[in-house]
Z-matrix of the N, CA and C atoms (Angstrom, degrees):
N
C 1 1.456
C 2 1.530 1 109.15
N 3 1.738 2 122.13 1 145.84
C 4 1.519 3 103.13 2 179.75
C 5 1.442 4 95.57 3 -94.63
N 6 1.609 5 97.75 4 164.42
C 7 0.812 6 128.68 5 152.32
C 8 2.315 7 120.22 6 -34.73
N 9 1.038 8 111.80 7 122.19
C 10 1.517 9 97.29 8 -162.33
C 11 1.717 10 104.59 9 -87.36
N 12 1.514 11 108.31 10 -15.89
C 13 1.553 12 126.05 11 162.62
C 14 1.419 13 104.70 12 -62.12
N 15 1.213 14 138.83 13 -21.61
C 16 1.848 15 124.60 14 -175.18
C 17 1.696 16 89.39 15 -106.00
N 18 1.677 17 135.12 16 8.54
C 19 1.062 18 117.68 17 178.95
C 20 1.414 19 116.09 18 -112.70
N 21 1.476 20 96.08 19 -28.16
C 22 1.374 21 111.47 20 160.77
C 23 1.615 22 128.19 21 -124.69
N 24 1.934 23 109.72 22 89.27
C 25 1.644 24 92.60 23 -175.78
C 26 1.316 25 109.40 24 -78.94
N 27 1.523 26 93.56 25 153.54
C 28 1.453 27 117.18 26 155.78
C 29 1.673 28 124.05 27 -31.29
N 30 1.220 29 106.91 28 136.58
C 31 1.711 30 109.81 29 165.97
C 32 1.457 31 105.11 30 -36.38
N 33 1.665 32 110.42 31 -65.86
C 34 1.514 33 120.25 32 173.56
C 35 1.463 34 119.14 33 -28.60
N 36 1.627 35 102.63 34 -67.07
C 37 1.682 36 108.12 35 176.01
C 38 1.824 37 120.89 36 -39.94
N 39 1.519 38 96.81 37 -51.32
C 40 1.664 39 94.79 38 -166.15
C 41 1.304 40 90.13 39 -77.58
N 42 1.255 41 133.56 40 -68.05
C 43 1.914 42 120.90 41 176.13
C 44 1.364 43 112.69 42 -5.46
N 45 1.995 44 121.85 43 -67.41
C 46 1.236 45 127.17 44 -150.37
C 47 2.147 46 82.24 45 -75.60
N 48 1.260 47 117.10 46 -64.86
C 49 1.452 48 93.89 47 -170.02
C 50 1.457 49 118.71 48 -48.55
N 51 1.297 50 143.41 49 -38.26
C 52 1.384 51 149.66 50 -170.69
C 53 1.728 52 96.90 51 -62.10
N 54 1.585 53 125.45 52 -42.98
C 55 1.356 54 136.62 53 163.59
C 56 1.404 55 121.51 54 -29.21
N 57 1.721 56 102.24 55 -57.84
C 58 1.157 57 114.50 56 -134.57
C 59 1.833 58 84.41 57 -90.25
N 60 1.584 59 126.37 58 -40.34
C 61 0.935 60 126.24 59 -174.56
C 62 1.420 61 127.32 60 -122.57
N 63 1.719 62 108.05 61 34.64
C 64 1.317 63 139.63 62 135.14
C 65 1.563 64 117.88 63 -0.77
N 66 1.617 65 94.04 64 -76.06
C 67 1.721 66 99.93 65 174.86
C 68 1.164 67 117.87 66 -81.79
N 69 0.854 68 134.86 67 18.98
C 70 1.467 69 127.16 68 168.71
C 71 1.607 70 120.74 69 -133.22
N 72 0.974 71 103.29 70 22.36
C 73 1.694 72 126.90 71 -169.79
C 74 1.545 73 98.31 72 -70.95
N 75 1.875 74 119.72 73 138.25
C 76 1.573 75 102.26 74 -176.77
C 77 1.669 76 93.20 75 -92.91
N 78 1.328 77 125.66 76 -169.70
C 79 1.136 78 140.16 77 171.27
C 80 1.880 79 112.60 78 -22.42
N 81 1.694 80 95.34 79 -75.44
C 82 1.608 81 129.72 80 164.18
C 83 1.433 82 106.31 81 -16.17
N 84 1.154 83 104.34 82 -78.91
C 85 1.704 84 139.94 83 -172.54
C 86 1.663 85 102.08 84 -46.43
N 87 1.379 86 115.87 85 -49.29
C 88 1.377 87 123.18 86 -164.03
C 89 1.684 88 98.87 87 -76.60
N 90 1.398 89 112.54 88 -47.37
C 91 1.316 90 121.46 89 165.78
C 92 1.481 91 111.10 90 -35.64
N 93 1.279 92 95.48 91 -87.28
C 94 2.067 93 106.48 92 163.95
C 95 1.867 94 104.20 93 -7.42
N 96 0.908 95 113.88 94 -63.46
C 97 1.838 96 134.66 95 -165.24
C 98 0.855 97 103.41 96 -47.66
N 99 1.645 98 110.55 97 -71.92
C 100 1.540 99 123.83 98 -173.92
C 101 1.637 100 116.39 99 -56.17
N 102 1.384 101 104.52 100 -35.07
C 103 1.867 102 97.30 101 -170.39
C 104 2.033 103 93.68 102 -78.49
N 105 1.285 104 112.79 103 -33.39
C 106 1.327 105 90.49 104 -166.63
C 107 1.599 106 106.41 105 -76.30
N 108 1.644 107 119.37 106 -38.67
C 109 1.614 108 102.13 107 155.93
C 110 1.405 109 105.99 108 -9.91
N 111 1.245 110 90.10 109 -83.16
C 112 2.113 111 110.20 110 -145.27
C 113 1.813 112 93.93 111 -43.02
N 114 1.378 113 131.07 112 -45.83
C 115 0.970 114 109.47 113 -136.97
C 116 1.588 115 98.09 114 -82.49
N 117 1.393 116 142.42 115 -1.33
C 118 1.557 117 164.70 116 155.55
C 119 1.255 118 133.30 117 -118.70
N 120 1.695 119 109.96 118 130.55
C 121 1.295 120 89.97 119 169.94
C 122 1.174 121 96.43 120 -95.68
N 123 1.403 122 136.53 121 35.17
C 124 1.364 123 114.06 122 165.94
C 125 1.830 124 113.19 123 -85.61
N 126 2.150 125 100.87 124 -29.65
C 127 0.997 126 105.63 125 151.18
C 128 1.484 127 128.54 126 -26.58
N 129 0.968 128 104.48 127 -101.75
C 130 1.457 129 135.27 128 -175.52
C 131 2.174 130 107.10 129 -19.46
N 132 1.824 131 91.88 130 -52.54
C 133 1.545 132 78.25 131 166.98
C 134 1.887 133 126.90 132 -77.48
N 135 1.181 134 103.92 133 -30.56
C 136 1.641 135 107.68 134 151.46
C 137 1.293 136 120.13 135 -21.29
N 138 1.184 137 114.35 136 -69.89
C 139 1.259 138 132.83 137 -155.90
C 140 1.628 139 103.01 138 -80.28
N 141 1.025 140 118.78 139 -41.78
C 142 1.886 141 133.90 140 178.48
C 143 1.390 142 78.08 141 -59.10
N 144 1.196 143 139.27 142 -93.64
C 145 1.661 144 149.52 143 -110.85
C 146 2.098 145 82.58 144 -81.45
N 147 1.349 146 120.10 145 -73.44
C 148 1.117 147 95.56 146 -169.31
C 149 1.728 148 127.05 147 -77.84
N 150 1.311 149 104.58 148 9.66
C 151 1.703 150 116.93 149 153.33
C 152 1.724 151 92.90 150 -61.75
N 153 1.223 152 137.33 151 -83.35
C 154 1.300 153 145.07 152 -147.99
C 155 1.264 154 95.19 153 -62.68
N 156 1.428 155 143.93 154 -70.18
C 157 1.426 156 133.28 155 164.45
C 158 1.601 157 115.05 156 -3.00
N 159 1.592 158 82.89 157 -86.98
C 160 1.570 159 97.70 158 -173.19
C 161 1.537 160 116.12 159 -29.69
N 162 1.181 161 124.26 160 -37.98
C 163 1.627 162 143.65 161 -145.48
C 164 1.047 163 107.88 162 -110.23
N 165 1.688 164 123.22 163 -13.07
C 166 1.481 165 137.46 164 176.86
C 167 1.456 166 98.15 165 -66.46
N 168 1.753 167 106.54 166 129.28
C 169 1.749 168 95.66 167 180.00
C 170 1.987 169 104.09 168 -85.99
N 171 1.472 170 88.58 169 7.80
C 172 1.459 171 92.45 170 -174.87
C 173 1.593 172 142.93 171 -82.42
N 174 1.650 173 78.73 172 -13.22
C 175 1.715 174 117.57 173 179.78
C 176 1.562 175 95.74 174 -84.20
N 177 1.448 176 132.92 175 -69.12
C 178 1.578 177 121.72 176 161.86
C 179 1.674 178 115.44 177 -28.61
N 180 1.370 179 117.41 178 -43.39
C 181 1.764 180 99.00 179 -164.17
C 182 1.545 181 90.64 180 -74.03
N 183 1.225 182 136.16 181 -67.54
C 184 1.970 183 139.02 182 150.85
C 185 1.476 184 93.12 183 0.59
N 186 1.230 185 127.18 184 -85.94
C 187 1.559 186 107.20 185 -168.01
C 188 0.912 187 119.24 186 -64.12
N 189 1.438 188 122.85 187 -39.14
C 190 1.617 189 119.00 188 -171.21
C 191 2.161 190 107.46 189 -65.25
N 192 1.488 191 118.74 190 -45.82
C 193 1.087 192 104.00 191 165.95
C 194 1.613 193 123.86 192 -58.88
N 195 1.152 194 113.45 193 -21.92
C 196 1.917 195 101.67 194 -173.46
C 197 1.317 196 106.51 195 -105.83
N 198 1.357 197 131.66 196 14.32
C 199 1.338 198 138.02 197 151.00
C 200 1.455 199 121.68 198 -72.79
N 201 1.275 200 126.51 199 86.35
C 202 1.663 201 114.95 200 -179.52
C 203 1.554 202 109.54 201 -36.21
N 204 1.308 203 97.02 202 145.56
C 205 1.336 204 92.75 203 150.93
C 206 1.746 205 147.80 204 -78.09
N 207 1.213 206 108.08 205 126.45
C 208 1.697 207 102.96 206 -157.87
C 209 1.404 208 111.99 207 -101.42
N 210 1.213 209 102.22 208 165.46
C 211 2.329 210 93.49 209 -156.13
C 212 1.361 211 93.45 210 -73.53
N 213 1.298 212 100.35 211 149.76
C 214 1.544 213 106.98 212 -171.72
C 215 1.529 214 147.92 213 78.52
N 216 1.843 215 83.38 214 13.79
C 217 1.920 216 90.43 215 -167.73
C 218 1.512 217 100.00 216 -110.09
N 219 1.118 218 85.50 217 10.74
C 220 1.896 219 96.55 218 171.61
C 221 2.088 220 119.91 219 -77.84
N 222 1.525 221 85.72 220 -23.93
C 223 1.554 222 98.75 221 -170.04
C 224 1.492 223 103.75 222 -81.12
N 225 1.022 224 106.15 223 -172.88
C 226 1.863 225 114.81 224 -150.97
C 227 1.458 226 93.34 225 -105.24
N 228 1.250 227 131.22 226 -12.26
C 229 1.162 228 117.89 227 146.59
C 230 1.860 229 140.32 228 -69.43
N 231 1.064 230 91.89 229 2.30
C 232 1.396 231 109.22 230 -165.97
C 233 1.527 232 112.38 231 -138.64
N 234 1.642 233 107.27 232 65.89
C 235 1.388 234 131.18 233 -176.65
C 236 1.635 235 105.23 234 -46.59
N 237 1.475 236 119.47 235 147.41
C 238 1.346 237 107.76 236 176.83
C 239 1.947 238 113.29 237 -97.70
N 240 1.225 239 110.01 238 153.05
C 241 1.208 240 121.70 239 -165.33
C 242 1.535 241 113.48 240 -31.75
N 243 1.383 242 110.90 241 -39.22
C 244 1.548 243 115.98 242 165.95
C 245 1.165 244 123.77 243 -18.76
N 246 1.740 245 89.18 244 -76.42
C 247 1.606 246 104.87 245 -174.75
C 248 1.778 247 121.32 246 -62.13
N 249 1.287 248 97.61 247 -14.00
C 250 1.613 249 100.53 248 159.08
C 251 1.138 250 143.23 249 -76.76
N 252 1.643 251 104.11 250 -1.31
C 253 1.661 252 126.96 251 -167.16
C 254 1.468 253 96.38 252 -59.88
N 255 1.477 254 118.65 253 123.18
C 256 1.611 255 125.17 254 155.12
C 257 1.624 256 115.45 255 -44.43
N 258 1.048 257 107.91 256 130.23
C 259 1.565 258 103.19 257 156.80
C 260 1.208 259 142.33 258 -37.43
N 261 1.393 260 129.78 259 114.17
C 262 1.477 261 127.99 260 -165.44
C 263 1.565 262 106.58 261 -55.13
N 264 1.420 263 149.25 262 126.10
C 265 0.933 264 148.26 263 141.41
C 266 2.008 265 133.62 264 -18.67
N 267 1.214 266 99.82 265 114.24
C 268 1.672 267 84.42 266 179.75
C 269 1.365 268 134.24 267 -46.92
N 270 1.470 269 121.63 268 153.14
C 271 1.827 270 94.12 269 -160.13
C 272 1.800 271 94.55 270 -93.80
């Protein structure tokens, strides 16, 4: 039987994905964004709150400390979470 959470996400859920791949949205996609904004403002604050999450460089140092360290993430192939920080958004 599924799960009735993967049939119906949360406001939260579609917010955090629309968040997460914000910048990379094609034309289509961005369209997609904007009408579901418009059609809530419950949207719209969804979407603000886990934009600002995401973008917190503070949520990386949180993961990067409670991630053990794993053999080999010391090497130069294996940038630390820092250097992965998204770009802060213009204010």
């Amino acid at each position: 039987m599924a799960d009735p959470r993967e049939e119906h996400p949360t406001i939260t859920e579609i917010a955090a994905d629309w968040a997460d791949r914000a910048d990379e949205l094609s034309p289509p996609e961005r369209r997609e964004l904007s009408d579901w904004l418009a059609r809530s403002p419950e949207h719209a604050r969804a979407f603000a709150t886990m934009r600002r999450l995401l973008c917190d460089p503070a949520l990386f140092d949180a993961a990067q400390s409670a991630i053990p360290a794993a053999p080999g993430a010391d090497t130069p192939d294996a940038p630390p979470l820092t250097a992965m920080r998204p770009a802060r958004p213009a204010p």
